[in-house]
TIBAZA-94772 format. One record per residue (C-alpha): x, y, z negated; residue in one letter. Coordinates in steps of 0.001 Angstrom, whole numbers. Layout:
TIBAZA-94772
R, X, Y, Z, A
...
This chain:
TIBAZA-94772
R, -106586, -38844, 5405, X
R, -103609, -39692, 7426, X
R, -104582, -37745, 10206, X
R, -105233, -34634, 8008, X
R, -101460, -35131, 6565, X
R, -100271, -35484, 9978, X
R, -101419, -32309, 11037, X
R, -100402, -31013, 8240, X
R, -96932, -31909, 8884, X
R, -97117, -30943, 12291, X
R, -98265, -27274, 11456, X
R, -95167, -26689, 9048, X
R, -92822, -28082, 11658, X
R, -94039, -26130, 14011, X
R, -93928, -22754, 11994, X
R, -90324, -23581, 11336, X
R, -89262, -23737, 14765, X
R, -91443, -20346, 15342, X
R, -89715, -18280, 12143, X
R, -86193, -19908, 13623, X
R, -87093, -18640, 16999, X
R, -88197, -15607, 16088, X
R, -85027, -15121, 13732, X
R, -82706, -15016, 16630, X
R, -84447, -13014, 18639, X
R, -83966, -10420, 15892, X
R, -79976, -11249, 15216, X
R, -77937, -8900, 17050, X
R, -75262, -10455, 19742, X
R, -71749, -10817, 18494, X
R, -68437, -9565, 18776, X
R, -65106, -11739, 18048, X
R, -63516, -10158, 15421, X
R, -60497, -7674, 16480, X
R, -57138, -8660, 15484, X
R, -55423, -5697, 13459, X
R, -52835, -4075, 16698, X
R, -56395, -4445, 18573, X
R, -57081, -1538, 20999, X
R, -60638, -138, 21380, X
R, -61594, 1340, 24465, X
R, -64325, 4050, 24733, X
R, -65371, 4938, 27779, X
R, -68390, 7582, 29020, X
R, -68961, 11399, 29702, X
R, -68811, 14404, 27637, X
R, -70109, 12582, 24568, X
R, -67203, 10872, 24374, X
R, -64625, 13015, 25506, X
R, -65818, 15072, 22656, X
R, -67424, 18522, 24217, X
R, -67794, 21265, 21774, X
R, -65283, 20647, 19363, X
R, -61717, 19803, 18916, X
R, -59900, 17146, 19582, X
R, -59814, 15575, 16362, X
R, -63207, 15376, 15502, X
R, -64524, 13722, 18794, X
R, -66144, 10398, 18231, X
R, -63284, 7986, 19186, X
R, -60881, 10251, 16808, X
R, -63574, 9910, 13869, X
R, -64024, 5903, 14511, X
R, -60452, 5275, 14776, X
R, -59983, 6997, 11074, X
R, -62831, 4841, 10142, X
R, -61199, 1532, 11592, X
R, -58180, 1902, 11592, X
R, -57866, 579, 14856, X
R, -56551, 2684, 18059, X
R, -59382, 4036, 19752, X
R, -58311, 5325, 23797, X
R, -60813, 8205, 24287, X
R, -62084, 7935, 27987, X
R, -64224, 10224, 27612, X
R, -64840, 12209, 31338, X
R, -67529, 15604, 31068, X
R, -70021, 15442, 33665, X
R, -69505, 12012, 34828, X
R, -72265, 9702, 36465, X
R, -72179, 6192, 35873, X
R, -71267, 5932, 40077, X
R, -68261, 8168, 38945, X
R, -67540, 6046, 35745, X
R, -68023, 2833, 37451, X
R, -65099, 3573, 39987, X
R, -63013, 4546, 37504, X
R, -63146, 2122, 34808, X
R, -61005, -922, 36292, X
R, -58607, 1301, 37175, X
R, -58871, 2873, 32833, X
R, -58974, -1112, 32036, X
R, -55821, -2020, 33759, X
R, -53451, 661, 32145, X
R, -54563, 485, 28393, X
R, -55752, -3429, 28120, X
R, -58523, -2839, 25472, X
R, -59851, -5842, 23465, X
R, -62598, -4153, 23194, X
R, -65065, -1466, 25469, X
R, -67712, 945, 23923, X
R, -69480, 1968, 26503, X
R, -71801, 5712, 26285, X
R, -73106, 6865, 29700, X
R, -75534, 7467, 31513, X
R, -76548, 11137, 29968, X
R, -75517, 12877, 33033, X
R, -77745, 10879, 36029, X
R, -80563, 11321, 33824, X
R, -79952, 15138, 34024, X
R, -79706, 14790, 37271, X
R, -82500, 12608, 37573, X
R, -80797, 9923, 39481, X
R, -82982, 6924, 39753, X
R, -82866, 4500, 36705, X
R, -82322, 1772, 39053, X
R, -79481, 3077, 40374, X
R, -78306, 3751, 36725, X
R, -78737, 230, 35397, X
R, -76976, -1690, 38559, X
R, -73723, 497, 37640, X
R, -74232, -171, 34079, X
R, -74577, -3787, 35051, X
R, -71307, -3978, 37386, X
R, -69224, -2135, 34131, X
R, -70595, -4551, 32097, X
R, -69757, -7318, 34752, X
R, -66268, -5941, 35294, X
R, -65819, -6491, 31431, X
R, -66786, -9782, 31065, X
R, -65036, -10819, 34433, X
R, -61949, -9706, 32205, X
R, -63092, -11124, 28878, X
R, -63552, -7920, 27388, X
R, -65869, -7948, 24834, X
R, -68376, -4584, 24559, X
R, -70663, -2823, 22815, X
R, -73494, -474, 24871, X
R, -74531, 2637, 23843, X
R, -78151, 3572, 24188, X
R, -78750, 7240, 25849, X
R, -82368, 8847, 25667, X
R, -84923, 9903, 28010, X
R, -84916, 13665, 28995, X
R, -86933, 15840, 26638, X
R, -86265, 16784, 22815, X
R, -88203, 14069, 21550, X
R, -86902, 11551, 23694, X
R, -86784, 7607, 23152, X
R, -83955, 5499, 24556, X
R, -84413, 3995, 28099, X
R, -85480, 716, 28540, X
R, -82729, -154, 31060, X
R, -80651, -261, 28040, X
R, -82138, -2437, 25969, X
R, -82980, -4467, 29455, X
R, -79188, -4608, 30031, X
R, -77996, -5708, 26679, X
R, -80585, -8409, 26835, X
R, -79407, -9530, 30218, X
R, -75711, -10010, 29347, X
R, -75948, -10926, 25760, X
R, -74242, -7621, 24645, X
R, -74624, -5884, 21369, X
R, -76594, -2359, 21539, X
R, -76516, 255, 19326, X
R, -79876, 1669, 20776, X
R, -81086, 4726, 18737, X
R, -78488, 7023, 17477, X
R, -78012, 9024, 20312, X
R, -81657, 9479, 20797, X
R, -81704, 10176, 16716, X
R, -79238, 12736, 16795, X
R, -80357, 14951, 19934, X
R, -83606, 15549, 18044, X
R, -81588, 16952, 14973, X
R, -80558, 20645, 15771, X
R, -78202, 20728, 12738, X
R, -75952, 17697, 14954, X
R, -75785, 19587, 18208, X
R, -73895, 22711, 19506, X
R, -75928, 23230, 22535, X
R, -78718, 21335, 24228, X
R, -76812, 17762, 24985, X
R, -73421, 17967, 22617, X
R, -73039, 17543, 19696, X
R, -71276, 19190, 16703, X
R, -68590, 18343, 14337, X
R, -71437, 16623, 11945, X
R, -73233, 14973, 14896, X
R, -69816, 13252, 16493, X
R, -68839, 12215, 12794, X
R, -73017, 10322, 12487, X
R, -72450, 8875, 16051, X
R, -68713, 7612, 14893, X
R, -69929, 6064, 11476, X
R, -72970, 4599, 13150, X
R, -70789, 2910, 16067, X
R, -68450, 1660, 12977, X
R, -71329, 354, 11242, X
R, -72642, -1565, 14197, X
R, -69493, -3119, 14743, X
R, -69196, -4548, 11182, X
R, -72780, -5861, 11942, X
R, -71709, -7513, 15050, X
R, -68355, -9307, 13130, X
R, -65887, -7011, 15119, X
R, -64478, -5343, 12182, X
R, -64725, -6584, 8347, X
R, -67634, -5788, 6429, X
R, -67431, -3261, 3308, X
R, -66239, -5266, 360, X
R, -69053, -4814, -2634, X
C-alpha cells in the first residue's frame, strides 16, 4: 500500500516538473519594457525601407503610429546581411536605439547565398546588440518559393541567444497576393499587417503595454 502511494506521488511530481518544463519552452523570450522617449531601431532591406509605397506607410512609419514610440527606419533595398552587418554598428552609434528589430535576410536567399553564411551574420548583429545591451526582436524571412515556410536558421538563432522571434508573418503575407505589389514587396495593406503584427509581438514580449480590456 505504501509503495503504491509512493509511486503515486512520484508520478504527479514528476508530471509537474514535465507540464512546467514544457510551459517554458512554449513562453516567448522577453523584452524590458521601453521607457516612453525610448527609440526603436529597425534595421533590414527593402522590407523595411518600405519599397513600393510611400514613405508614410512603410512598416516603421505604421508601428511608430501604433506605439507611439520613434521608430528610425534603416531600412537599405537590396542589402545582404554581409552588407547589413557592416553597417549596423556604425547605424547603432549615431541613433542609440533601446531597442533593434531586425528583418533581413530576403535578399541572400534570392541570391542563394549559403544559409550558413546567412546565420553567422545574423549571429554577429545579434552579438553586436547584446555586446551593447540592446535588446531585439528577429524577424523571420521565408524560404524561396510562393508557398514558402520560414528558415530554420531563424528560429535556430533566436533559440541560441534567447531572443524573441516573430517567425511567420513574413512568410504569411508573401503567400497573400492582395499584401504584395510585386513578387517580394509588399503593399500599403501588407506593410500595415507586418507593422500591427511586430506591435503585437512586442506587447507579448512586455516591451510595450498590453491593450487595456
Amino acid at each position: 500500500m505504501m509503495k503504491l502511494l509512493f509511486i503515486r506521488q512520484w508520478s504527479y511530481l514528476m508530471a509537474i516538473l514535465l507540464s512546467a518544463i514544457l510551459l517554458n519552452g512554449c513562453q516567448q523570450a522577453s523584452i524590458p519594457e521601453l521607457k516612453s522617449d525610448a527609440v526603436i531601431l529597425a534595421f533590414g532591406d527593402s522590407l523595411t525601407l518600405g519599397y513600393g509605397v510611400q514613405p508614410h506607410e512603410s512598416y516603421p512609419q505604421v508601428l511608430s503610429q501604433l506605439s507611439g514610440h520613434k521608430v528610425i527606419n534603416a531600412g537599405v533595398s537590396g542589402e545582404t546581411t554581409a552588407q547589413g552587418l557592416k553597417r549596423l554598428e556604425a547605424v547603432l552609434e549615431q541613433n542609440q536605439p533601446q531597442l533593434l528589430i531586425l528583418l533581413e535576410g530576403g535578399n541572400d536567399l534570392l541570391l542563394k547565398v549559403p544559409s550558413e553564411r546567412t546565420q553567422d551574420n545574423l549571429a554577429k548583429m545579434i552579438e553586436l546588440a547584446q555586446s551593447k545591451q540592446i535588446p531585439l526582436l528577429l524577424i523571420g524571412v521565408p524560404e524561396r518559393g510562393l508557398m514558402g515556410k520560414t528558415t530554420g536558421l531563424y528560429k535556430q538563432l533566436a533559440e541560441r541567444y534567447q531572443i524573441p522571434l516573430e517567425a511567420n508573418i513574413v512568410a504569411n503575407l508573401m503567400k497573400r497576393l492582395s499584401m504584395k505589389s510585386d513578387f517580394v514587396h509588399f503593399n500599403a495593406l501588407g506593410y500595415q499587417t507586418l507593422a500591427e503584427s511586430i506591435y503585437e509581438t512586442l506587447q507579448s514580449t512586455g516591451a510595450l503595454p498590453e491593450p487595456l480590456l
